[in-house]
C-alpha positions in Angstrom: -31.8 -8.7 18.1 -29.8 -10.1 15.7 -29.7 -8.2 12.3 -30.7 -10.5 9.2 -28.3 -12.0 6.7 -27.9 -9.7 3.4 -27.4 -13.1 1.0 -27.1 -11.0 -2.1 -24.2 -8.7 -0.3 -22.7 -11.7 1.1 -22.8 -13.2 -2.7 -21.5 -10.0 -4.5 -18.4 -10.5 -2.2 -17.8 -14.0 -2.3 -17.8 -13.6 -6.0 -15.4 -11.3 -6.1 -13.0 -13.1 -3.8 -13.5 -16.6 -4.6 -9.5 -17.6 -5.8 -9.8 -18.9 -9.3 -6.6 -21.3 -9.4 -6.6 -20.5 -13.0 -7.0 -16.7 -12.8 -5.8 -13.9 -11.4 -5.9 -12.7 -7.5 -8.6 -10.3 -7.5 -8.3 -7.0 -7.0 -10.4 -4.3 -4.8 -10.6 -1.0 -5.4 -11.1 1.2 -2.7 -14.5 2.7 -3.7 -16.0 -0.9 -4.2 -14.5 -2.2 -0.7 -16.6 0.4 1.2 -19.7 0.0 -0.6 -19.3 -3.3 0.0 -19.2 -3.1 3.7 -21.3 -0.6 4.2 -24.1 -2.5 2.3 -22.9 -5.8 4.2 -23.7 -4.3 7.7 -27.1 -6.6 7.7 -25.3 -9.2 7.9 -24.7 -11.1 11.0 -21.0 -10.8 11.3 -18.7 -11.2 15.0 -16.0 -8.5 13.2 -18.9 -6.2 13.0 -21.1 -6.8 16.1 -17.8 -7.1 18.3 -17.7 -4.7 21.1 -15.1 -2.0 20.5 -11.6 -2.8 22.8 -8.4 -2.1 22.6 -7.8 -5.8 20.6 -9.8 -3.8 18.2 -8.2 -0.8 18.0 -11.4 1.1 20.4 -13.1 2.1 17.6 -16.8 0.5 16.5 -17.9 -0.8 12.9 -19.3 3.1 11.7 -16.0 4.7 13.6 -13.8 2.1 11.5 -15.1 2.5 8.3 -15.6 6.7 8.2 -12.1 6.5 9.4 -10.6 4.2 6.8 -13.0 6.1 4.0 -12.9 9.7 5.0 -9.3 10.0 7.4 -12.1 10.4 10.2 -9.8 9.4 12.9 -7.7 11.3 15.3 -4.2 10.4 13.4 -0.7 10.6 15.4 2.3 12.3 14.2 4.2 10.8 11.5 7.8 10.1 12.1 10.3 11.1 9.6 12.9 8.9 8.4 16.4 10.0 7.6 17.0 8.7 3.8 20.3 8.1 1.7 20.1 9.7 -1.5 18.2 7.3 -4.1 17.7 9.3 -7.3 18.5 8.2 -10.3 20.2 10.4 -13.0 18.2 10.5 -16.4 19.7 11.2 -19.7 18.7 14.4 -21.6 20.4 15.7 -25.1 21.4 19.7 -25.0 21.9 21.1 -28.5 23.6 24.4 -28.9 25.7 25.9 -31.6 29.1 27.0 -31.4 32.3 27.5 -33.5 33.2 23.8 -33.9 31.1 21.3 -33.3 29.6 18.0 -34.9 27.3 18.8 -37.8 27.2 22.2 -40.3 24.1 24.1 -40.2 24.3 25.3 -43.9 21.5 27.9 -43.0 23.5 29.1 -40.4 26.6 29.3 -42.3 25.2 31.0 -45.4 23.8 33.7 -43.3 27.4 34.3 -42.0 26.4 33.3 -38.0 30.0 33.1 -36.2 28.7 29.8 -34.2 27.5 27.0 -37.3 28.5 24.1 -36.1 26.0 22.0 -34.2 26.8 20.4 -31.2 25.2 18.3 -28.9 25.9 16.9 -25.1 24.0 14.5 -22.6 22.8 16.1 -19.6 22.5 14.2 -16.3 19.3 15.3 -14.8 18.1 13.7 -11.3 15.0 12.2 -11.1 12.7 10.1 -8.8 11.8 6.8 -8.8 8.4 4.4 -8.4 8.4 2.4 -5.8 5.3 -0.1 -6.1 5.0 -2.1 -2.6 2.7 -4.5 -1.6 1.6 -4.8 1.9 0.1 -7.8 4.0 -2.4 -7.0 6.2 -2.8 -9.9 8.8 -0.9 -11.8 11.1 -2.3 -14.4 14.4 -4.7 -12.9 16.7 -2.4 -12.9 19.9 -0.5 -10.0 18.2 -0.5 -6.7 20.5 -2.2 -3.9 19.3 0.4 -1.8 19.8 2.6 -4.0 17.7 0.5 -3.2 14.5 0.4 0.3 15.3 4.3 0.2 15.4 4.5 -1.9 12.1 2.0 0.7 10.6 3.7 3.5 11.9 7.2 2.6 10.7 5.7 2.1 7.0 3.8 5.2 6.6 7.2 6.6 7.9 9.0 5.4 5.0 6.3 5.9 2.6 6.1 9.3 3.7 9.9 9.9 3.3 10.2 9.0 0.4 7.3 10.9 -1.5 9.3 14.1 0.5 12.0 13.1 -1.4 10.6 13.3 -4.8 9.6 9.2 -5.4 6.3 8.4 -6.5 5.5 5.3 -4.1 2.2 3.0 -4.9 1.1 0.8 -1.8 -1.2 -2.1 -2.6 -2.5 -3.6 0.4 -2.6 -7.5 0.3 -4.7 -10.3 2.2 -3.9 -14.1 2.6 -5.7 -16.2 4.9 -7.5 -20.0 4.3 -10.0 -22.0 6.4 -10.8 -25.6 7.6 -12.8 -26.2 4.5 -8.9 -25.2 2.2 -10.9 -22.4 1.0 -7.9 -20.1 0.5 -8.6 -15.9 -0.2 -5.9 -13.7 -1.5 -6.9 -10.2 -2.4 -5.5 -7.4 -3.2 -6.5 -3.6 -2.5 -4.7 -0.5 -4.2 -4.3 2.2 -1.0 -2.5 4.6 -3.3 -1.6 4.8 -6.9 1.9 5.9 -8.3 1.4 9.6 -8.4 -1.8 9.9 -7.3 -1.7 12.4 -4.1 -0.7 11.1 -0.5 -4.1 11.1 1.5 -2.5 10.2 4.4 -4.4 9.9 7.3 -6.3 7.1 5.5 -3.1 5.6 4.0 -2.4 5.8 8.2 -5.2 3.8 9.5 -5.3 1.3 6.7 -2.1 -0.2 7.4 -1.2 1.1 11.2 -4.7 0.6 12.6 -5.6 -2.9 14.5 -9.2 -1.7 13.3 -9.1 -1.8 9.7 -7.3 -5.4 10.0 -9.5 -6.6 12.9 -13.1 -5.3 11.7 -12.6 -4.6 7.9 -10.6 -7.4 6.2 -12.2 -10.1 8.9 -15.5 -9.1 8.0 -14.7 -9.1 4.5 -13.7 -12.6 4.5 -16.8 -13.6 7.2 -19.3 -12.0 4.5 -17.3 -14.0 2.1 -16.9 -17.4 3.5 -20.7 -17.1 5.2 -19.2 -17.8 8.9 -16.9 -16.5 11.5 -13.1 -16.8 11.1 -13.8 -19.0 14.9 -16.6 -20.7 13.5 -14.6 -21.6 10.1 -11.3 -21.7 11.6 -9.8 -19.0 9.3 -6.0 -18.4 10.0 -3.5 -16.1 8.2 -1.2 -17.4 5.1 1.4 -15.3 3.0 0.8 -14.3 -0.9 3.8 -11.9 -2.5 2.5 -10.9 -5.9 4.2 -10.5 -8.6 5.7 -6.9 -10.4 6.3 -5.1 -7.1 9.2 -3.6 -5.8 9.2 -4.9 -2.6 6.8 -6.7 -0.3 6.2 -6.5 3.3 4.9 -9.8 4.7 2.8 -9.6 7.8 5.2 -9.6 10.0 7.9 -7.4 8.7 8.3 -4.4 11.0 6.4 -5.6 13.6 7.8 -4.9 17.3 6.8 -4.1 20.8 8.3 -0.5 20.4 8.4 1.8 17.9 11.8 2.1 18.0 12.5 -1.3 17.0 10.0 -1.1 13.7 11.9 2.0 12.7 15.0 0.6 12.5 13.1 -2.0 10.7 12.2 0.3 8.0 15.5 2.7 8.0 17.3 -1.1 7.0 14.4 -1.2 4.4 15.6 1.9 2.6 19.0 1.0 2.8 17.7 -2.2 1.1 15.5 -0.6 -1.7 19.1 2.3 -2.2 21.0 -1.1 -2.5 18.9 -2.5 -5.1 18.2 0.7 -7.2 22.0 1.0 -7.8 23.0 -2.7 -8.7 
């Protein structure tokens, strides 16, 4: 039996992704994704009906969402990349007295203190960096599974790598895709904040699981556009926002063996070293 449409759901979202040429791309917070879906489950949608397969990632519509919400999901290891060294040296004055220096310390002096001159020196202290990247989630249908697994495995890789070495890294997690009718839907949703702590078994699945692409962000946009991406002949498009510090399009890092998407994102790093020293 097929479960009845939810129109106010299917409203809230459209509203919230309906692309305002004069405004800005919206943006989803985590929390409001998921109640989103999880209210939106009445409605009649083929990314949430769809039998669970390995196009799919084997995982059905509750399985997806408790393991994109709650890191319910058995998560594999993370590989570790080898990084070159990326911190940045900040600037810190040291003030200390000694015999000679720059300035008189008249207090110092008067009270007949062997060291009253004042001197200063800048410390170089090393210190992490923000990395803010943006992330496409999409790419054609005909992809292999196990090719966004790889992509998604090489990314948490670097992310991961590079919070071990003292960075603060913020991943935002972007969607592009239009439809017959030129309806066009960007979105963006924040997976992790700069500094906010590395939950990373979520972070995991979000961006290395064919279910959250295939069952999450297609039923987002179904609920949206009030038909299947079939039905409405929705495809995938690129969007690279703005103030980032680098963006992954769809198809960066994505390979037929993990090997291959490493290297990918070990030529990254060198990339983002190259950058933060010019």
């Amino acid at each position: 039996m097929a479960r009845k449409r939810n129109k106010s759901t299917a409203q809230q979202v459209l509203t919230v992704l309906r692309i305002n040429p004069d405004g800005p791309v919206p943006t989803i917070e985590l929390p409001e994704l998921f109640s989103l879906l999880r209210l939106g489950v009445n409605y009649e949608t083929v990314s949430v009906d769809r039998e669970a397969n390995q196009w799919n990632g084997e995982l059905t519509w509750a399985e997806t969402l408790d393991a994109a919400q709650f890191g319910q999901w058995n998560a594999p290891k993370i590989d570790a990349l080898t990084l070159p060294d990326m911190q940045a040296d900040s600037e810190e004055t040291r003030y200390f007295y000694d015999v000679t220096g720059q300035s008189l310390d008249v207090a110092a002096f008067v009270s007949g203190e062997p060291e009253y001159w004042l001197e200063s020196e800048i410390v170089n202290k090393p210190c992490g960096q923000i990395f803010r990247l943006s992330v496409e989630i999409g790419g054609p249908g005909t992809i292999p599974e196990l090719n966004l697994r790889n992509r998604g495995a090489a990314i948490i890789a670097l992310v991961n790598s590079l919070e071990l070495a003292g960075h603060s890294v913020e991943v935002t997690l972007v969607r592009s895709c239009m439809n017959k009718r030129n309806e066009k839907y960007n979105f963006l949703v924040p997976a992790k904040h700069a500094g906010q702590m590395l939950d990373m078994r979520r972070l995991q699945f979000m961006i290395g699981h064919p279910a959250f692409y295939r069952r999450v962000f297609f039923a987002l946009i179904e609920f949206a556009q009030g038909c299947s991406l079939s039905k409405c002949v929705t495809y995938t498009t690129s969007y690279k926002p703005e103030g980032f510090t680098a963006h992954f399009s769809w198809a960066d890092g994505l390979a037929e063996t993990l090997t291959e998407s490493m290297g990918w994102a070990k030529e990254f790093a060198r990339s983002l070293t190259t950058n933060a020293t010019n």
